[in-house]
C-alpha positions as CSV (number, residue, x, y, z in Angstrom):
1,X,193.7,83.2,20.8
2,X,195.6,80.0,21.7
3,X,197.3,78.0,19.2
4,X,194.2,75.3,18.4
5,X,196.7,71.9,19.8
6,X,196.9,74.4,22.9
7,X,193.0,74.8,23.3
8,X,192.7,71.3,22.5
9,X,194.6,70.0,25.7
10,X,193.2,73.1,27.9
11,X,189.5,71.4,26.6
12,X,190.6,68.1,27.7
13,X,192.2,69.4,31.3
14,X,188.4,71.0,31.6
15,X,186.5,67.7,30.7
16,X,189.0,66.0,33.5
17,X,188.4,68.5,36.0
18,X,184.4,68.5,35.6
19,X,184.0,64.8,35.3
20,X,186.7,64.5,38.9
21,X,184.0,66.7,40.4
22,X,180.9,64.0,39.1
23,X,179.1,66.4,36.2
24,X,176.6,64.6,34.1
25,X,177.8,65.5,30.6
26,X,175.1,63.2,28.5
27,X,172.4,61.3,28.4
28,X,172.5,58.5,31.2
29,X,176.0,59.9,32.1
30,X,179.4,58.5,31.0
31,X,179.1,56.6,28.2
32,X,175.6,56.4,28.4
33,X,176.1,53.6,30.7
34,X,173.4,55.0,33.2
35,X,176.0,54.3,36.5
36,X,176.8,56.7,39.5
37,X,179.0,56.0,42.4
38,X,177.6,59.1,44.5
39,X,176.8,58.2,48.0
40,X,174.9,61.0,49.1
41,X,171.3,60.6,47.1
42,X,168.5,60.2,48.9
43,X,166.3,57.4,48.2
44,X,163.4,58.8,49.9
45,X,161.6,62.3,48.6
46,X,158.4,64.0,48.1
47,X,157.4,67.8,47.9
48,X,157.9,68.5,51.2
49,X,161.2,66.4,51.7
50,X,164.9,66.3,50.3
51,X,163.4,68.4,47.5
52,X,166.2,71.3,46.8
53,X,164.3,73.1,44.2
54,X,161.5,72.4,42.0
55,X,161.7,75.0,38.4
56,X,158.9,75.4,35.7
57,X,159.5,74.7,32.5
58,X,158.0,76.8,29.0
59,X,157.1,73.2,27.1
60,X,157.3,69.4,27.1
61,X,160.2,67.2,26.0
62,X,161.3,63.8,26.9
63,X,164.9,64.6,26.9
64,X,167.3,64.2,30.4
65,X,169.0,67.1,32.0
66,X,172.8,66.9,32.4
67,X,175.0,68.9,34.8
68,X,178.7,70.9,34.0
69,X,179.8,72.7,36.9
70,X,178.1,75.1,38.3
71,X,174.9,75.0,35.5
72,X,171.9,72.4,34.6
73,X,170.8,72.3,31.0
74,X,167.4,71.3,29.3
75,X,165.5,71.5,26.7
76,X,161.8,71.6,26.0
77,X,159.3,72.4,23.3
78,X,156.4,74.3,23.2
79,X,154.2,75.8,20.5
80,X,153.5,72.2,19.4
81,X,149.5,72.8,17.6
82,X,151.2,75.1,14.8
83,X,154.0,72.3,13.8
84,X,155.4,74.8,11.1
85,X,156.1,77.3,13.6
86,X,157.2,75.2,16.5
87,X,159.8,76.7,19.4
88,X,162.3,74.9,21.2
89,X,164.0,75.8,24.1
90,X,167.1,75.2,25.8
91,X,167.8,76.6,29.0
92,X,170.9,76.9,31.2
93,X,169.6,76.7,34.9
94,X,171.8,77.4,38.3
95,X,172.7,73.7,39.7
96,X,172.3,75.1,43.1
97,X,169.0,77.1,43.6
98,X,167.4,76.0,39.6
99,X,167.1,79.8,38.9
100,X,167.2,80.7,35.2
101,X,170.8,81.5,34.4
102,X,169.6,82.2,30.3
103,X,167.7,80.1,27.7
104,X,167.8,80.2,23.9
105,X,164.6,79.6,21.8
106,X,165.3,78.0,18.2
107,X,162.3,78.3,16.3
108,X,162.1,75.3,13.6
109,X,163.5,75.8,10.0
110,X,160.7,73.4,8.7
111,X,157.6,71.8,9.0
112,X,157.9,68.9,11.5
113,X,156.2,65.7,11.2
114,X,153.0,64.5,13.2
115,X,153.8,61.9,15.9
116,X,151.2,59.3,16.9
117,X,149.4,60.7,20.0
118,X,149.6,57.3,21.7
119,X,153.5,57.8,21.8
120,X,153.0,60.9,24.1
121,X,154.4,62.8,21.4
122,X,158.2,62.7,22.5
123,X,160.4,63.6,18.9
124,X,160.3,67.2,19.4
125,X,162.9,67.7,22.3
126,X,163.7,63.8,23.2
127,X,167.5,64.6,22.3
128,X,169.7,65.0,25.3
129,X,172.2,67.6,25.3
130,X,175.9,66.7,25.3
131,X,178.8,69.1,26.6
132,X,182.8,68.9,26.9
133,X,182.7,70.3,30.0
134,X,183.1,74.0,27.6
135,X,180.2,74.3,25.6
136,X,176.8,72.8,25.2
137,X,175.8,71.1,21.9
138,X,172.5,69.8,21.4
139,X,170.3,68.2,18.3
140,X,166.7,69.3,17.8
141,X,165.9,67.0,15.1
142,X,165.1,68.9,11.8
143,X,166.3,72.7,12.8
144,X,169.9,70.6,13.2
145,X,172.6,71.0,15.9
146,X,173.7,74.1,17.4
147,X,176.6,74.8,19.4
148,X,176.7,77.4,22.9
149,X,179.5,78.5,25.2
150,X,178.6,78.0,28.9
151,X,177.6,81.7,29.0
152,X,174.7,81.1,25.8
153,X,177.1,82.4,23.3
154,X,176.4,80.8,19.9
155,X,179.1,79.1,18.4
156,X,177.8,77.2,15.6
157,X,175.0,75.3,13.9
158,X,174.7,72.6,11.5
159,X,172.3,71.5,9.5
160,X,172.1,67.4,9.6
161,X,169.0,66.6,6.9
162,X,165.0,67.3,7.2
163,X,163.5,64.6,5.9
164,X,161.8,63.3,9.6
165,X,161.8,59.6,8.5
166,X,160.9,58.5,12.1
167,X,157.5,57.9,12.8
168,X,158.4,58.8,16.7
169,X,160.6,61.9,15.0
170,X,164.4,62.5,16.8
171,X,165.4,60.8,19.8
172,X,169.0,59.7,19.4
173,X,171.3,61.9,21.5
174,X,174.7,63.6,20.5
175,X,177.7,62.0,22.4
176,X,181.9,63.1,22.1
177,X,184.3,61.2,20.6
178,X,187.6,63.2,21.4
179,X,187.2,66.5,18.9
180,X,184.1,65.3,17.6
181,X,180.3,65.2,18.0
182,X,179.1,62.2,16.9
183,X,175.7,62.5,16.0
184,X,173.0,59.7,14.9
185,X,170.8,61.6,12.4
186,X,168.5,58.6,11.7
187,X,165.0,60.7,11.1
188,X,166.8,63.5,9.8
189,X,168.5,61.8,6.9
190,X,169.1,58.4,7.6
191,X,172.7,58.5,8.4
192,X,175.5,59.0,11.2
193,X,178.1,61.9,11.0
194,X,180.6,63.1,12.6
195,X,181.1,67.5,13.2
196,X,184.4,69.1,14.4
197,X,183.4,70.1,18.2
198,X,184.8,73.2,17.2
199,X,183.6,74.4,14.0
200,X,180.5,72.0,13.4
201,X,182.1,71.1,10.2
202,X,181.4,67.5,9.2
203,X,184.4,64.7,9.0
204,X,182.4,62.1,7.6
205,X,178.5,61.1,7.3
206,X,177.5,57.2,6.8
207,X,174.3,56.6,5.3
208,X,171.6,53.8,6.0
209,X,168.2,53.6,5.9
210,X,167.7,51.3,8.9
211,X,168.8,54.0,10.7
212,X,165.2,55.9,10.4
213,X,164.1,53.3,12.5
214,X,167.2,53.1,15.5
215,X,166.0,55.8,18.3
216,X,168.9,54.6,20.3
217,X,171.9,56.5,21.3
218,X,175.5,55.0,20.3
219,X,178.0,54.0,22.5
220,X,181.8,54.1,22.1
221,X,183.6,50.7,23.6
222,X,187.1,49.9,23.7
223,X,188.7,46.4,23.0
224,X,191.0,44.7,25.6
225,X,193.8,45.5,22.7
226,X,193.1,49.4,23.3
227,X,191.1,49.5,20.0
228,X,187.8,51.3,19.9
229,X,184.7,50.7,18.2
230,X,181.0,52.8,17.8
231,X,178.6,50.8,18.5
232,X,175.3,51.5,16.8
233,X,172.0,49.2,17.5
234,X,169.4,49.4,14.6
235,X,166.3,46.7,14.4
236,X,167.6,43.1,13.7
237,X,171.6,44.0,14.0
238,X,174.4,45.5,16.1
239,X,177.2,48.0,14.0
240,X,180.9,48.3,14.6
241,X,182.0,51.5,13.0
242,X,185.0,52.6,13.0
243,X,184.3,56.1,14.6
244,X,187.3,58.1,13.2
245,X,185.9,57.1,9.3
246,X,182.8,56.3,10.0
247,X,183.7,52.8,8.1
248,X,181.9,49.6,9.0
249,X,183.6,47.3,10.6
250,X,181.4,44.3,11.9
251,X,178.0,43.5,12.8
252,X,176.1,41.1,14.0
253,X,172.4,39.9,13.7
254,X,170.4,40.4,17.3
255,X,166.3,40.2,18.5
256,X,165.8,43.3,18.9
257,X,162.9,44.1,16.7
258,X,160.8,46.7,14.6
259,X,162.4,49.7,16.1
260,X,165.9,50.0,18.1
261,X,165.5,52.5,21.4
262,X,167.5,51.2,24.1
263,X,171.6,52.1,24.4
264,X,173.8,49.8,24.1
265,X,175.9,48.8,27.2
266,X,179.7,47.0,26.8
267,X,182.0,45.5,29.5
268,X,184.8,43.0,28.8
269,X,185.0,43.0,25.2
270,X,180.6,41.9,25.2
271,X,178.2,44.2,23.9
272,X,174.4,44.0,25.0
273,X,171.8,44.5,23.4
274,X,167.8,44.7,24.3
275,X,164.9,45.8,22.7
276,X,162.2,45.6,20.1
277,X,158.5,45.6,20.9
278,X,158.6,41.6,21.1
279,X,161.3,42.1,23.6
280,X,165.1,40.4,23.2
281,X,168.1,39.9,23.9
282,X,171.4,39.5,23.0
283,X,175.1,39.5,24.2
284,X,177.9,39.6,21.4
285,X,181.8,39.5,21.4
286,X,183.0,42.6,20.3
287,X,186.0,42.2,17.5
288,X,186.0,40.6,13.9
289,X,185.3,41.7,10.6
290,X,182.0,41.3,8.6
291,X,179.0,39.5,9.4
292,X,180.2,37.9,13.1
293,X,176.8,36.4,13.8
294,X,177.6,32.9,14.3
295,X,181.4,33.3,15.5
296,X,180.6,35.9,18.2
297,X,177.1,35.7,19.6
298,X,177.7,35.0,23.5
299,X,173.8,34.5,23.8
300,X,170.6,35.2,22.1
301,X,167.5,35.2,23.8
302,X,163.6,36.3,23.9
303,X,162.7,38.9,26.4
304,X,163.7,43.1,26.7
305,X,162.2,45.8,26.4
306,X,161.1,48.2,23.9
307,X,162.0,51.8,25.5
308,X,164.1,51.9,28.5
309,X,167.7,51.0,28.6
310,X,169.6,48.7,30.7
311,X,172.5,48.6,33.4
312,X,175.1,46.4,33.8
313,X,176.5,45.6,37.7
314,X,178.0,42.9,39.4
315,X,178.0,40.2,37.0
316,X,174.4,41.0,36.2
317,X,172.0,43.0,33.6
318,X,168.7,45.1,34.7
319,X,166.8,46.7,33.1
320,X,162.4,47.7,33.7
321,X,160.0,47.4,30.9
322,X,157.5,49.6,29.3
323,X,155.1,48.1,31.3
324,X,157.1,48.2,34.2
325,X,158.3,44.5,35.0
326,X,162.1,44.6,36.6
327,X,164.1,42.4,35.2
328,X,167.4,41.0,36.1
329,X,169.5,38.5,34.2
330,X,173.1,36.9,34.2
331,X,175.5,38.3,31.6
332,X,177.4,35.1,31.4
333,X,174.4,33.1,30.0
334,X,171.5,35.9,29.5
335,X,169.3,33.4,31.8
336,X,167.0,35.5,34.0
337,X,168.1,35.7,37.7
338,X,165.3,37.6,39.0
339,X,162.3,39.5,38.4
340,X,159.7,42.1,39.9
341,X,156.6,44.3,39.4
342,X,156.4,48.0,39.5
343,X,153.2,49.8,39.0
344,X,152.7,51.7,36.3
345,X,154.6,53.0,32.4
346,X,158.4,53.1,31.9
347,X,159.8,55.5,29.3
348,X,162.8,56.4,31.2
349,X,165.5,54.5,32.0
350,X,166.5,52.8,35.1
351,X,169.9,54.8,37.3
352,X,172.1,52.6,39.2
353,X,173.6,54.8,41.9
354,X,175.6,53.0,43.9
355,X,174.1,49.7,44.9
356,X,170.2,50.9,44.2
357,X,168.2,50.8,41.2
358,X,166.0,54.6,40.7
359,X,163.2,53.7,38.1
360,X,161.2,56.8,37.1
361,X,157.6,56.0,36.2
362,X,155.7,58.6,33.6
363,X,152.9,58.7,36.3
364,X,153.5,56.7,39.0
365,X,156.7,58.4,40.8
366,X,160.1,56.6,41.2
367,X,160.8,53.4,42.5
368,X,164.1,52.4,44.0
369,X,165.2,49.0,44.5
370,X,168.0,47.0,45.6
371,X,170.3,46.0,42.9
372,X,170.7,42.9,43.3
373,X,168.7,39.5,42.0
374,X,166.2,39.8,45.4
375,X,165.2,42.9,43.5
376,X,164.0,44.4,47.1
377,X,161.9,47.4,47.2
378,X,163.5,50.2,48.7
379,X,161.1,53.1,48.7
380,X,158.6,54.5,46.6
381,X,158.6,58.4,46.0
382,X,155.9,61.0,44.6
383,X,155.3,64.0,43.4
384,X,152.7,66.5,42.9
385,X,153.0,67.1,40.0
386,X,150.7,64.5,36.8
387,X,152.5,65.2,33.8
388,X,154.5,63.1,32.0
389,X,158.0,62.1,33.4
390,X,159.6,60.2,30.6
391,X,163.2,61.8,31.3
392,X,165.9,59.7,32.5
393,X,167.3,61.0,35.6
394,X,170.9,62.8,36.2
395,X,173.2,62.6,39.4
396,X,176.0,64.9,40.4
397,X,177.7,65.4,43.5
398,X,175.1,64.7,45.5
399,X,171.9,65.6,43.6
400,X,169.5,63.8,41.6
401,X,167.6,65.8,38.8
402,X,164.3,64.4,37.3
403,X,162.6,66.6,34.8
404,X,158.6,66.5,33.6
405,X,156.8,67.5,30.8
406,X,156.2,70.6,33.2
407,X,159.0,71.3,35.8
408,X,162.2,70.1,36.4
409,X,163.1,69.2,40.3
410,X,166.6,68.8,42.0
411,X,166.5,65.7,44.8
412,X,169.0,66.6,47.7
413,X,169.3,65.4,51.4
């Protein structure tokens, strides 16, 4: 066995190597950010065109696929009417043909908790998984994390709490922070920890009970001085946490309201935030100590969205609403620059890939649009299939993977 320092740097040389060759390692991609560069997606598709492969599913879940080499993970629930005995699933598919390669079924380890029907019941594999470009880690909520090798070797699995304090149950996603899998345990027990990538043993663990109500995934943003922040939204405020302690370090107050489900995006030493169910938004200076409210606060405005997250490009922010109203604003003074209507429910998050927009409706197929103010409708693509597409998209090297409560389909010229 290599010396650990060795394995550490051989890790790092891997997670290099795969993101040079464009994998999708987490949800919405590096950093969360939602932001490809790949030229070769089509923006045009439906059953019968640029449609690769097309694979079935054994349950439901809201949660994105990502890509690492030659493999496509996923997960999935099924089993949901008998909640103490409910399955989930996550399978390792081949990126090229969507053949199973194997899948692991973790049956839960308690009782989980009824989620409104209206929400489209989305807490019980809404967690995207997370990889180093060596293994696979994933969260499903109160049965905790678990660890896999690229093969489906186990590694390890950690417990993180089971108290599912979420009404919408777990939906925050994993992400790396050099050796560590920072993980956002808000339904499970109301805190953020931190688990050695290796051994799953936990560093540090930062309790709050806002967090039962923050869906949202955290970000990690670095400072123009090289410093680096996580950056956690929660209803009402933005945290700074210093994510090798897990020690607060700022925050600020924001509009986002009654529950926090967008990610955060950061870009120049400003942090954005949208969100709440009223809808708001807010651009803050990153840096400071304490309560930064009235020193840092860039903008504050009304308008967001509840669900979907935003991108940042070109001097501008978009983002689509539940409802599905495009919006486009100017990160300088948060004043909208444009808007447009898309027919139909948004869940999913909008993908810039190169210079377009890709909005994936639950039931209404995906939209693409030019990013830019004019907000110019590209195309509009379909597929036969009416279950619920709630997923955000992934993109790698030439591919675009959009998953359903039913099937999972690879988008290729």
């Amino acid at each position: 066995m290599l010396p650990r320092s060795i394995s550490v740097i051989v890790a790092m040389l891997s997670l290099v190597v795969s993101t040079a060759a464009d994998d999708w390692l987490g949800f919405r991609g590096p950093n969360s950010a939602g932001i490809s560069q790949d030229k070769g997606i089509p923006t045009t598709w439906d059953d019968s065109s640029n449609l690769a492969w097309k694979q079935e599913l054994p349950g439901k879940g809201f949660s994105s696929p990502i890509v690492v080499g030659d493999h496509v993970f996923v997960t999935c629930y099924s089993n949901e009417s008998d909640l103490e005995n409910l399955v989930r699933h996550l399978i390792c598919l081949d990126r090229e043909t969507g053949k199973e390669v194997w899948s692991k079924e973790i049956p839960s380890t308690s009782r989980e908790r009824s989620i409104p029907r209206f929400a489209g019941t989305p807490g019980y594999a809404s967690s995207t998984p997370v990889s180093d470009g060596t293994n696979v880690y994933v969260l499903f909520g109160s049965s905790g994390v678990y660890a896999y090798d690229l093969k489906g070797k186990a590694l390890w699995h950690k417990d993180v709490g089971s108290q599912n304090a979420a009404m919408f149950g777990s939906a925050s996603s994993p992400i790396i922070y050099g050796e560590n899998l920072i993980v956002q345990a808000g339904s499970e027990s109301r805190s953020i920890r931190s688990l050695d990538l290796e051994t799953g043993e936990q560093k540090w663990s930062s309790p709050a009970d806002t967090l039962a109500r923050s869906y949202s995934t955290p970000i990690v943003a670095r400072h123009t001085d090289d410093s680096q922040v996580l950056l956690v939204s929660i209803p009402q405020e933005i945290w700074a946490v210093n994510p090798a302690t897990g020690k607060l370090k700022w925050y600020a107050e924001t509009r986002v309201d009654t529950g926090a489900c967008p990610v955060l995006v950061a870009d120049d030493d400003v942090v954005y935030a949208i969100g709440g169910r009223s809808g708001g938004r807010t651009a803050i200076r990153l840096g400071g100590k304490g309560d930064v409210t009235e020193s840092h606060t860039v903008w504050s405005r009304n308008g967001g969205a509840y669900v979907p997250s935003p991108v940042l490009h070109d001097g501008h922010l978009y983002w689509v609403t539940d409802r599905g109203l495009l919006n486009c604003i100017d990160v300088k003074t948060g004043e909208e620059a444009g808007r447009a209507r898309l027919n139909g429910q948004f869940y999913a998050s909008i993908q810039l890939i190169g210079d377009h927009l890709f909005a994936v409706s639950r039931f209404g197929g995906t939209y693409v649009v030019k990013a830019d103010p004019e907000l110019k409708q590209v195309s509009h693509n379909k597929l036969d299939d009416k279950s619920d597409f709630s997923a955000s998209p992934a993109v790698s090297n030439g591919s675009l993977f959009i998953r359903s409560d039913t099937a999972i389909y690879c988008i290729r010229k």
